[in-house]
N, C-alpha and C positions, 0 to 999 in steps of 0.2 A: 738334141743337145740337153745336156744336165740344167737344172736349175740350179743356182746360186742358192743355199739357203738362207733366208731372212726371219728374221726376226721383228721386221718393222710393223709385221700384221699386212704385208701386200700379200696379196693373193696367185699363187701361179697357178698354172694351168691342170698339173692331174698331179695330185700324189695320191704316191703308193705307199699303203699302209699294212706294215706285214706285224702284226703280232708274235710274242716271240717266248719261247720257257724253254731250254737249254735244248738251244737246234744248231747247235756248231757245227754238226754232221750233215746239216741238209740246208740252211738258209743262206751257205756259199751258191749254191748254184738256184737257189731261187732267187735273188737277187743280180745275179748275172744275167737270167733269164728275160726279168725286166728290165733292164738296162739296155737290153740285147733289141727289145719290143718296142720301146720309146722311141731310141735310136732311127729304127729303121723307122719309124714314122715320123721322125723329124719334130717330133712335139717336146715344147718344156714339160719341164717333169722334177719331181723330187722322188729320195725314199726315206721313209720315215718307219725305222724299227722302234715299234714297242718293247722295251727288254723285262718282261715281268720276272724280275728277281734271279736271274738264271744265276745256275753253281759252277758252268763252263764258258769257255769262251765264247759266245754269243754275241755279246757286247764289242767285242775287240773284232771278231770277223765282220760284224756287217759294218764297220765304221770303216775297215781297209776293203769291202764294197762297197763304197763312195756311198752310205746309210749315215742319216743323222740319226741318234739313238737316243732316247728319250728313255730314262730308265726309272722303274715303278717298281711295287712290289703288292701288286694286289694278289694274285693268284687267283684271279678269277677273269676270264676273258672276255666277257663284257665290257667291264673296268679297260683294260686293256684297250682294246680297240679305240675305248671315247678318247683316252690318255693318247694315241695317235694322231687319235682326228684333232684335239685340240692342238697340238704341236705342227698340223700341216700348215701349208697356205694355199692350199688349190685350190680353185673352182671345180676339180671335180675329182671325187674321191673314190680310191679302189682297192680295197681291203682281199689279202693274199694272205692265205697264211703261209708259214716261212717251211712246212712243206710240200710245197705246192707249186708247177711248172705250168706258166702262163706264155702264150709264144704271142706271136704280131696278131694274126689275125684274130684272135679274143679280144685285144687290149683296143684295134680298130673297129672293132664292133660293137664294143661298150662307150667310145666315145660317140659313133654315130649315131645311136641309139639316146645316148644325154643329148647331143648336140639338136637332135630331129625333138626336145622338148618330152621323152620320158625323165621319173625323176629317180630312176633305177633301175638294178634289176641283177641278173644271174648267169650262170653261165653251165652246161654240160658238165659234167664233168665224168673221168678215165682213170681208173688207178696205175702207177705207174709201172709194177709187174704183176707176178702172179700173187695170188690171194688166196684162202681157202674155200673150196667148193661150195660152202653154204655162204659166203660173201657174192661168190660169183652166182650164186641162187637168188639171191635177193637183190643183187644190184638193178637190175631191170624192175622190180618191182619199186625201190625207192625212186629209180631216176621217174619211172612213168607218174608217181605219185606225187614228186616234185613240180616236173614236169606239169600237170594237170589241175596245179592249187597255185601255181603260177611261186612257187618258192625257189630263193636262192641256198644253192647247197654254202656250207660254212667257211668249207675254203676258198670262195671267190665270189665277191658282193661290190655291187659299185653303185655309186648315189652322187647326185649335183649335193656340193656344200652345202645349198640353198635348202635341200630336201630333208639332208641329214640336219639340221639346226632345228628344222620344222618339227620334226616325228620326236626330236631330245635324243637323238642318239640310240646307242645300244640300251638296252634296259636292263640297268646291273642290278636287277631284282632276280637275272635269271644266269644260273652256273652251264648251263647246254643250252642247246634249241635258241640260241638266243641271237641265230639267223633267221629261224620264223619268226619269231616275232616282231622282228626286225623287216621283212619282206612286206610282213602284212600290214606294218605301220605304213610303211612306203607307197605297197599298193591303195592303199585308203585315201592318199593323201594325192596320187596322180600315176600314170601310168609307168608301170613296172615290167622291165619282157625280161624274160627267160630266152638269152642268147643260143643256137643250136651249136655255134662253134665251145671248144671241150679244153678244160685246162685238164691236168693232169697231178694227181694228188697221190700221195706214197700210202699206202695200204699196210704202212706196219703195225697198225691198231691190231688190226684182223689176224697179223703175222705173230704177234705177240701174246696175243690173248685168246684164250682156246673158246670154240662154240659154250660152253657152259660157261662162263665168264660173262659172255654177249650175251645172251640168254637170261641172265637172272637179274642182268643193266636193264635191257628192256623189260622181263616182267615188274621190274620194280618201277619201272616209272609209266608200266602199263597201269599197274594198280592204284600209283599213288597220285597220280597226272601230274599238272604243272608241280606240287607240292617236292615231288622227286629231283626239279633240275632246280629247283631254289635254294639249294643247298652240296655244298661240295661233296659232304656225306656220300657214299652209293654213286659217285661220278669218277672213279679210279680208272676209268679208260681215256679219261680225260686229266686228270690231274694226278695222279700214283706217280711215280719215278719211272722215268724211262726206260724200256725192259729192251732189250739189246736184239735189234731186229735179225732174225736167223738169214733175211737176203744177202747179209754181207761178208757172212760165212760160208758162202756157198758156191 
């Protein structure tokens, strides 16, 4: 069952906190999908879209998916996400981004794992078609690398309220990566797992932007380190205008 949303500062049980920059095209059925996950587990629940500034109907779709919309215009997803969390009421929070297909057994295993007294943590994750060859080349090497440092991938993060207040949130000092740093705060602060069950995340970055595009993202923030994701500058795979994914022409 949905949560009522309030205003009074009570607290409900898990919201979902989807971030958002003009995803009219994909955050209808991420939001079905959670809805779809709750349900079947019979838990309150809210969903809370962050609308950062978007130029399309973003705002208007997640509100007619039963989303209260909190709208901002930071352009920076750090910002974003805190701008969510301060607008939930839940005890326990779970950060989706709005392309990104989360089913039941994810959502029942990140509550188990808060409920069993971790104070986070992550989940698999699966792109949702095909991808280009050097994506599908490296994917195993990031997941194992995640995997192994105990990190949450960016499109699905969950944390007790409690945790997230503790650690100050996202750290809007940072324009990327700003789920490591986010993971490691958490894990510092109390036990963090990295879920085996996998949501599923749209791989149109990789579909729109050619190897040499990826390539010169990474050597630049190879070279420059944190200095690279502290600034929107050099983050156009992240922030540039949406370049029209060729799976839907296909």
């Amino acid at each position: 069952m949905q949560s009522i949303p309030s205003h009074t500062g009570e607290k409900r049980l898990i919201s979902f906190i989807v971030p958002a920059y003009d995803e009219e095209s994909l955050i209808g059925a991420t939001l079905d999908a959670l809805h779809a996950a709750a349900k079947a587990l019979n838990e309150p629940y809210e969903l809370v879209v962050a609308d950062d500034a978007s130029t399309d109907g973003t705002a208007a779709l997640a509100e007619r998916h039963g989303a209260r919309v909190v709208s901002v215009a930071h352009r920076q997803i750090a910002a974003t996400r805190n701008s969510g969390a301060r607008a939930a009421t839940g005890e326990l929070f779970i950060f989706v981004d709005a392309d990104t297909i989360v089913n039941e057994a994810v959502v029942r295993a990140a509550i188990d794992v808060l409920r069993g007294g971790a104070v986070g943590g992550g989940a698999s994750v699966e792109f949702d078609t095909d991808v280009p060859w050097y994506a599908k080349a490296l994917m195993p090497v990031f997941a194992w690398t995640y995997g192994a440092l105990d990190l949450a991938a960016g499109c699905f993060l969950f944390c007790s309220h409690d945790a997230f207040e503790a650690v100050g949130g996202f750290d809007e000092a940072f324009f990327g990566a700003e789920e490591i740093v986010m993971s490691r705060a958490l894990r510092n602060y109390g036990r963090f797992v990295v879920l085996k069950q996998a949501v599923t995340t749209s791989g149109r970055k990789l579909r729109t932007h050619s190897l040499v595009e990826v390539l010169k993202i990474l050597a630049r923030m190879a070279l420059r380190g944190t200095q690279a994701i502290k600034q929107r500058h050099g983050m156009e795979l992240w922030y540039a205008k949406r370049r029209p994914d060729p799976r839907k022409n296909s």
